[in-house]
Residue, then its C-alpha position, 0 to 999 in steps of 0.5 A: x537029052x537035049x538038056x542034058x546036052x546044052x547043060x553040057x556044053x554051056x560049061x565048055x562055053x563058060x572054059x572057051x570064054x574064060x581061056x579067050x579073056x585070059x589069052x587076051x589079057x597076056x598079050x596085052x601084058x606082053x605088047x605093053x612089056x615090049x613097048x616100053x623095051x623098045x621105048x628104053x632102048x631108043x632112050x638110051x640110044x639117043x640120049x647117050x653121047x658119044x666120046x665121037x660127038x666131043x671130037x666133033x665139038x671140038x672141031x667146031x671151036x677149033x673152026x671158030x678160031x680159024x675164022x675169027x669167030x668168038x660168038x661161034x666158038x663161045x657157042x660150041x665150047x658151050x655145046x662141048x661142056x654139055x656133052x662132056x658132062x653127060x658122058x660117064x666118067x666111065x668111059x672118060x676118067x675123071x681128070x680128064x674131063x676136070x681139065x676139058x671143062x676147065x679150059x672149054x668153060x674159059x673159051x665159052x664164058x669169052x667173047x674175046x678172041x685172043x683170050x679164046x686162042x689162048x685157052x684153045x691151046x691147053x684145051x688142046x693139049x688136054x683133048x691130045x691126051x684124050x685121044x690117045x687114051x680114048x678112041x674118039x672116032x674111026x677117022x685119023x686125028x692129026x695133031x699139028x703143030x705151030x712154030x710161030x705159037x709154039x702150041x698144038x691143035x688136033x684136026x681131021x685133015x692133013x690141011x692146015x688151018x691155024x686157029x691161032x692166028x686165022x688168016x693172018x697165018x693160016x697155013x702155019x704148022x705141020x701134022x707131028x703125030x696121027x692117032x689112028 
């Protein structure tokens, strides 16, 4: 009998051995599937620029300009373009991007000041356009005006800071329109 016995349960030993090999096997396969969701959520989460973050770029040129700093502003239209470019024409058109990187690529390639202020004035006017198609951040956008300069600029404050003129006239313009 006891043969018969541990004949018996040595196939039930064999299934239990098996099922345990086979249970194992699918929870690795389940822990590396979710690993790697996981690791492509946060991929995309990361990697994918938001129409925020130009908003913010361009206030750092804009910030350059009011200082008088062409190295700085050089570098942050440079920053503008990368993040412009990585940004699907899905969620910015085509022409606007075109004439953003038209004019952002002209202050990033200067180092002069005044040919910088110049071109900040169309790039202006374009991320004006912009942002009254696109929702570019939760914050107001104040779009003012200089009448010395004739020429816009967008702002995240009520605040004046001319970024035409820097100190030499920095509290020249007025907020015409806010996009909320």
């Amino acid at each position: 009998m006891p043969l018969v016995h541990g004949f018996l349960s040595m196939p039930v030993i064999i299934v239990l051995t098996l099922n345990q090999n086979k249970m194992k096997k699918i929870l690795l396969i389940v822990a590396i599937c979710a690993t790697a969701f996981v690791q492509q959520s946060f991929a995309q989460n990361t990697s994918t620029p938001k129409p925020s973050e130009l908003l913010t770029s361009y206030y750092n040129i804009k910030d350059a300009l009011v200082s008088g700093d062409a190295n700085n502003a050089a570098t942050n239209a440079e920053k503008f373009v990368k993040t412009l470019n990585s940004i699907s024409s899905e969620i910015i058109h085509e022409s606007y991007k075109e004439a953003l990187l038209k004019d952002a690529s002209k202050i990033s390639e200067s180092k002069d000041l005044k040919k910088q202020r110049a071109a900040f004035s169309t790039f202006s006017a374009n991320m004006f356009e912009l942002a009254k198609e696109v929702k570019l951040n939760s914050e107001p956008v104040y779009y003012v005006y200089c009448p010395m300069k004739k020429a816009t600029w967008l702002s995240s404050s009520k605040t004046i800071k001319n970024p035409y003129f820097g100190n030499a006239m920095l509290t020249c313009g007025k907020v015409t329109e806010t996009i909320q």
